[in-house]
N, C-alpha and C positions, 0 to 999 in steps of 0.2 A: 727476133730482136733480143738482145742480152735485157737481163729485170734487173732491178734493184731489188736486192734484200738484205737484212740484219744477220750477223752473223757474230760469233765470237771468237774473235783472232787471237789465237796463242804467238804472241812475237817473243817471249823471249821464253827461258828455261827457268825451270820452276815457276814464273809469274803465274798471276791471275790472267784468264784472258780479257781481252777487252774488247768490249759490247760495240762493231761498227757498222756502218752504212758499207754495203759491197755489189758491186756489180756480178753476176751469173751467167754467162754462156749459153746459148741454145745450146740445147744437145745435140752432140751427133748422130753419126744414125740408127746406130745401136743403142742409144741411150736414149730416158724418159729424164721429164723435170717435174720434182716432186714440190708440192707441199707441204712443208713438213709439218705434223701436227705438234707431237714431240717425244724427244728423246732418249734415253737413259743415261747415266753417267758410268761410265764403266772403269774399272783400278787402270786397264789398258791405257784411258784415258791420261791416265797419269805418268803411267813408263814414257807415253810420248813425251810430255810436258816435259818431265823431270827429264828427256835424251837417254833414256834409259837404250835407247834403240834410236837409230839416226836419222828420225825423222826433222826434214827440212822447214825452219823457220821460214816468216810468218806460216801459218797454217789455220785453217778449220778443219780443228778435232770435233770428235762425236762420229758413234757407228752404230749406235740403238735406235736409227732413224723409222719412226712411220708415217705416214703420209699420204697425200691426195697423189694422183698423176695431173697435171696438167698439161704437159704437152707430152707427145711421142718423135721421137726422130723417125727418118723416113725406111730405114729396116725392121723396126720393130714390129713383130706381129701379136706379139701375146696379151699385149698392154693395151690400154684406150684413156682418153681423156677421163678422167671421175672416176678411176678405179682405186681402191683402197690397197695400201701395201705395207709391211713390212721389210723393211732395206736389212741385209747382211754384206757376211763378209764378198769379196771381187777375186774370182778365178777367172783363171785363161778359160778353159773351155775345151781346150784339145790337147791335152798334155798325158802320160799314161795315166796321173790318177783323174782327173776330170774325166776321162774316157774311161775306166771303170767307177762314173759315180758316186766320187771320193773328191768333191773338190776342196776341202779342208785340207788336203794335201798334197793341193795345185803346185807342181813345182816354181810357180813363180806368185808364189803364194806372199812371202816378203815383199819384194818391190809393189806388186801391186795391192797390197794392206796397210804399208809402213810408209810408202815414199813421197805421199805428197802430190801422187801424177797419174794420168791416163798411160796407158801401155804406150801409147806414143810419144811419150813426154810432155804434153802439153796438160795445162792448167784450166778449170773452167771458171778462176773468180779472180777478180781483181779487186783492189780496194780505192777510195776514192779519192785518190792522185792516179789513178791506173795502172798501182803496180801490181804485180805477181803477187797473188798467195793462193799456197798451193792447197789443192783440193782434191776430191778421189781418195779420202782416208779411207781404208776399207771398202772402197769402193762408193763413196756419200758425202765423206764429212756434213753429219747432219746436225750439228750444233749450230745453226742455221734458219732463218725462215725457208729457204729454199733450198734443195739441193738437185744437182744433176748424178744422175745414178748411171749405171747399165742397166740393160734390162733382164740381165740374168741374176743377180743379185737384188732385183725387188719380186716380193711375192706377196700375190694377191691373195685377201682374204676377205673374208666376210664384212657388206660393210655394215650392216648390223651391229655389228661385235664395238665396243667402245675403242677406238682407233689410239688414244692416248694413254690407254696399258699395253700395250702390244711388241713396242718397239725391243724392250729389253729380252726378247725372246730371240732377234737376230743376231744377239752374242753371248753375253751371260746366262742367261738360264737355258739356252739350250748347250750351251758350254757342259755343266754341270747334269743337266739330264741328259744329251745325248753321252754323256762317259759313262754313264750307269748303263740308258738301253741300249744305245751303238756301240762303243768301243768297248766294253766290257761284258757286255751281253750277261751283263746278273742274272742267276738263276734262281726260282725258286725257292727260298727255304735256305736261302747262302747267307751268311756272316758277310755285311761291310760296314766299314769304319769309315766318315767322313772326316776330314783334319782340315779345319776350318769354316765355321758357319756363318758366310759371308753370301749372299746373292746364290754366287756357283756353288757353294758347297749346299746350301737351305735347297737350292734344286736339285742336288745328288741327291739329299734327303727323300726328299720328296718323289724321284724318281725309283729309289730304291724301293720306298713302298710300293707304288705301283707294278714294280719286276715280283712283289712277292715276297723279300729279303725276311729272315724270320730275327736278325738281329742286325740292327740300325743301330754305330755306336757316333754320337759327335763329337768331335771333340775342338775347344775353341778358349780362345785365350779369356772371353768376357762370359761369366755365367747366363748374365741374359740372354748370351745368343745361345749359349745352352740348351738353355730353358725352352727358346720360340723354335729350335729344332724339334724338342720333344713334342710341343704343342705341333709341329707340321709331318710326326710319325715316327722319328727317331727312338726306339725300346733302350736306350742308354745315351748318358752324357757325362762327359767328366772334363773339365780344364785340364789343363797337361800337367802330368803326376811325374814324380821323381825317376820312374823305371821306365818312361817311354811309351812309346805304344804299345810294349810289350807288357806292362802293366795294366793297360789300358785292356789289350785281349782278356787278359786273366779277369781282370774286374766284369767284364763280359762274361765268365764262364767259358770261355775258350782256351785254355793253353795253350792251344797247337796252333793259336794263333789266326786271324781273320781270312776270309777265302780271299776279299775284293776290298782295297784301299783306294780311297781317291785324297788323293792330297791336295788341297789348293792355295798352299799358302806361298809358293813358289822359294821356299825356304831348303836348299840343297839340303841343311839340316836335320830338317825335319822329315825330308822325305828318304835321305839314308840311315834315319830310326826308324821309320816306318817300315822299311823293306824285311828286318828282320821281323816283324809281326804281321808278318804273313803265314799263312795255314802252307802247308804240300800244296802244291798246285796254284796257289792264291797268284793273285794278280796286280800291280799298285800302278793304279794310272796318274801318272803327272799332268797334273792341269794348272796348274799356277804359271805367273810370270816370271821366271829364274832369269836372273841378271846375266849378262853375256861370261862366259865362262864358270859360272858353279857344276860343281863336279858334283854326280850323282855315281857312288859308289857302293860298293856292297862286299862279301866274302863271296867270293866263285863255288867255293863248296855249297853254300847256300843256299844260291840259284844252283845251281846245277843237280844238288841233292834231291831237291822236292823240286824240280820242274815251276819253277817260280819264274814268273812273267812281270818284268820292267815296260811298261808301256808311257808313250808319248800319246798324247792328247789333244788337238786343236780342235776348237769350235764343237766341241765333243761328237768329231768324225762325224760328221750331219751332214745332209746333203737339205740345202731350209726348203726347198720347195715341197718334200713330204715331210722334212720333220717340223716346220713350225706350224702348218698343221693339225698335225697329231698333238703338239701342245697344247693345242688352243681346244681338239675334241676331249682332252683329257681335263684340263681348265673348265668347260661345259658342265663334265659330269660331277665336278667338284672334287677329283682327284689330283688336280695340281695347281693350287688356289696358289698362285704367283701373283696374284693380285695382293695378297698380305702382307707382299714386300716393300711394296710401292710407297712413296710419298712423293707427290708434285709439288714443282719449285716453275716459278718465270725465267725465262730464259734472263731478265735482269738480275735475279738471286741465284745465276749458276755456279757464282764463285762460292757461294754458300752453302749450295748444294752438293758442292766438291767438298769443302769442309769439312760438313758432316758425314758426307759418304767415308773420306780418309781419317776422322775420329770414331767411326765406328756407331755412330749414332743414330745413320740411315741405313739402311740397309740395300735398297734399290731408289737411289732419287732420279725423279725423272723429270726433264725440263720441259714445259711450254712453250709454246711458240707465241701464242694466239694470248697469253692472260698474264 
């Protein structure tokens, strides 16, 4: 039988959303219905809102979901009623990259993260006239008491572990670490330079130490975030200086420029300055949200000279069922204290929670469901 739950419905473009009573769908049979404990607020969050990307009104945003199972649909084998999970993003499952273990770059990776709907077009919520709003953001929309999921995109974890810091590991922060240890495979003893210390960038941080990096440069528009990179392992910080990141190397002691750049301020700008502060060989992975059409360009001589690597980045190339995990073994040992980003907000103060996420004043707000 379909539940009643609260949800926050984005009906229009740029609004706040609004706080409603909504009905939920059994799942189907590949799908479990979560409880959601609560959530993170992610910048994604916002490119929906703001249409940055075309996603269909009414809607439940939120993809930071974690939560109880309470029910399983009739295929699912991995899941059980009371099991605790973490929600990410929703791939297909048999596509080339999900069949080589890459489903961050599911070929139907848009329609089913962005659109609003189950692979088969249908919707699992309604609101309380009965209409349509669409659901399945990332596979959750867990800005929610409830949500219906897949069951390949929730993963189970310890339930031991405090369930309502958890969630922002199924996009943001493993965003940001998995580009340091997956898609860039930092080595040892390597020069990287973070360019923005935001949630994903404070986890590139943070992941860089753990790879070994012998110079960790941050760099960000607000000193205090500065500042809480160096406190999370950063050996340099500078707000952005008159010569680019290329000043930025030098001021490092590097001339020849950083091996590993992770950029996430999804600013075309800022990442075709970057690209020239790169070392021979260096690497610059784009992880930001760039608007539909900015052009990332560079000198061919350049790249081609020093063997220089332009990389694209989603979900930082993670496959979550080992890597949030590993986040959370690394979190134990006190190596990647993501909990210092955190602040919780009521799902009634989510619009203020966004707020201060997009003034720069939270750094990880994460909504409740339950307080």
């Amino acid at each position: 039988m379909p539940i009643e739950a609260i949800a926050a419905v984005q009906r229009e473009r740029g609004a706040p959303p609004a706080i409603e009573r909504v009905r939920i769908d059994d799942p189907h049979p590949d799908e479990v219905l979560v409880r959601i404990v609560a959530t993170g607020v992610c910048h994604t969050d916002m490119v929906m809102r703001d249409q940055l990307v075309p996603t269909p009104f009414p809607a439940v945003l939120g993809h930071e979901g974690a939560g109880i199972v309470e029910r399983v649909g009739s295929n699912v084998e991995r899941l059980v009623p009371g099991d605790h999970v973490v929600l990410s993003f929703a791939h297909c499952g048999h596509c080339p990259s999900c069949d080589d273990a890459e489903p961050a770059y599911c070929h139907s990776w848009f329609p089913l993260n962005f659109m609003g709907m189950r692979a088969d077009g249908s919707s699992a919520i309604t609101d309380a006239d009965g209409r349509q709003v669409h659901s399945h953001i990332f596979g959750q929309s867990s800005f929610a008491t409830h949500a219906v999921v897949n069951e390949a995109n929730a993963v189970r974890v310890d339930p031991a572990i405090p369930l309502k810091l958890l969630g922002p590991l199924g996009c943001g922060l493993q965003t940001g670490a998995g580009a340091v240890l997956n898609s860039l495979k930092v080595r040892s003893g390597a020069s990287v330079a973070v360019i923005g210390a935001g949630a994903v960038g404070l986890s590139a941080v943070m992941a860089a130490r753990i790879a070994g990096a012998s110079v960790i440069a941050a760099v960000d528009l607000k000193q205090r975030r500065v500042d809480f990179a160096r406190e999370l392992g950063a050996t340099h910080g500078s707000t952005p200086l008159q010569g680019g990141m290329e000043e930025v190397a030098a001021g490092a002691g590097l001339p020849a420029g950083f091996d590993y750049i992770i950029d996430t301020t999804g600013s075309a700008a800022v990442g075709n300055d970057a690209i020239f502060a790169l070392a021979p060989r260096g690497e610059i992975a784009l992880v930001g949200a760039y608007p539909p059409q900015a052009d990332i360009v560079s000198d061919g001589t350049h790249i081609l000279s020093g063997g220089r690597v332009i990389r694209g980045v989603v979900e930082g190339g993670a496959e979550p069922h080992s890597f949030i995990p590993r986040l959370i073994e690394y979190w134990q040992a006190g190596q990647f204290p993501f909990d210092r980003l955190v602040e919780f907000f009521p799902l009634a103060e989510i619009e203020k929670a966004i707020r201060l996420s997009e003034e720069g004043l939270v750094v990880k707000p994460v909504v409740l469901m339950e307080e």
